[in-house]
C-alpha positions in Angstrom: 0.0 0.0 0.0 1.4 3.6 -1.4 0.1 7.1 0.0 -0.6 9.9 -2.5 2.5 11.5 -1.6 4.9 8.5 -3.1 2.4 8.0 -6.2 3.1 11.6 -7.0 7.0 11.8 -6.7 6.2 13.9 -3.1 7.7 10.9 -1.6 5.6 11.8 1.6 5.9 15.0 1.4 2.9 18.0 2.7 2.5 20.7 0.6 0.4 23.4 0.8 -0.5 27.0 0.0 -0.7 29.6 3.1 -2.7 32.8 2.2 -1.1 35.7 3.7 -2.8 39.4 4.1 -0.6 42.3 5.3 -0.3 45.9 6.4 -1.0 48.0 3.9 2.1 48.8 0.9 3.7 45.8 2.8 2.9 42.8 0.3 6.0 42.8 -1.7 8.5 42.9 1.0 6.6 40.8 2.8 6.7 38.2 -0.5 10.4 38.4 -1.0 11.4 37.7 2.8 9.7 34.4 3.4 10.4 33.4 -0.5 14.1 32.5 1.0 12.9 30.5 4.2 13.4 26.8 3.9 10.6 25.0 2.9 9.2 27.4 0.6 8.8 26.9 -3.0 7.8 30.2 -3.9 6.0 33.0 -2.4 4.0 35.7 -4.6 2.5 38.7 -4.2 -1.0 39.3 -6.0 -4.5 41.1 -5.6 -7.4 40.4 -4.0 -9.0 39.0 -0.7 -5.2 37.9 -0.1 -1.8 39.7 -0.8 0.9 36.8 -0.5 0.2 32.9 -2.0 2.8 31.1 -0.5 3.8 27.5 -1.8 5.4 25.5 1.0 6.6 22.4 1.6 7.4 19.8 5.5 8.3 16.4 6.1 4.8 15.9 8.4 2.2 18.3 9.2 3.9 19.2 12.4 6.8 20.3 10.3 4.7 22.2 8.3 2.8 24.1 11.8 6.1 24.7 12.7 7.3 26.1 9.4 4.2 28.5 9.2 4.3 29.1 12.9 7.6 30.1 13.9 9.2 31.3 10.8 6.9 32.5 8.5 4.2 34.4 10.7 7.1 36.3 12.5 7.9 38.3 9.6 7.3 41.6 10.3 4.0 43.0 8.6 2.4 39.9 8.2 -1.3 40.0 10.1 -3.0 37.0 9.3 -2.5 33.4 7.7 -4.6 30.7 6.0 -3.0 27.2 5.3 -4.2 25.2 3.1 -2.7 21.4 2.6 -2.8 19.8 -0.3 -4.5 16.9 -0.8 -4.8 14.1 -3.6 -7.9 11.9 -3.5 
């Protein structure tokens, strides 16, 4: 028996996106500092409801709390988060 994650190449891997709203003016700085933090594929800023669409990546989902705890929510400017996981059914 395989999970999702080793079917798709993820080899176990949880991925999601994290929606991130800011202060105001702050979306691009905000984009560019957590697109360096490990475990981050990419971070973008864009328009609408949300100003940053993060793409991250953890070993486990506690990784991934951790990840979006303690690194990415203490960037300065940053006032609320939505992760989403990705899942494959």
């Amino acid at each position: 028996m395989t999970d999702a994650g080793t079917e798709l190449g993820g080899a176990g891997l949880v991925n999601a996106y994290i929606l991130i709203q800011t202060e105001v003016g702050k979306a691009a700085s905000v984009a560019a500092e957590i697109a360096v933090i490990p475990g981050v594929q990419g971070a973008e800023d864009v328009t609408g409801p949300y100003d940053v669409i993060v793409r991250a990546q953890a070993q486990s989902v506690d990784e991934l709390g951790k990840l979006v705890i303690a690194r990415i929510q203490a960037v300065t400017g940053i006032t609320r988060t939505l992760t989403c996981p990705v899942v494959h059914v």
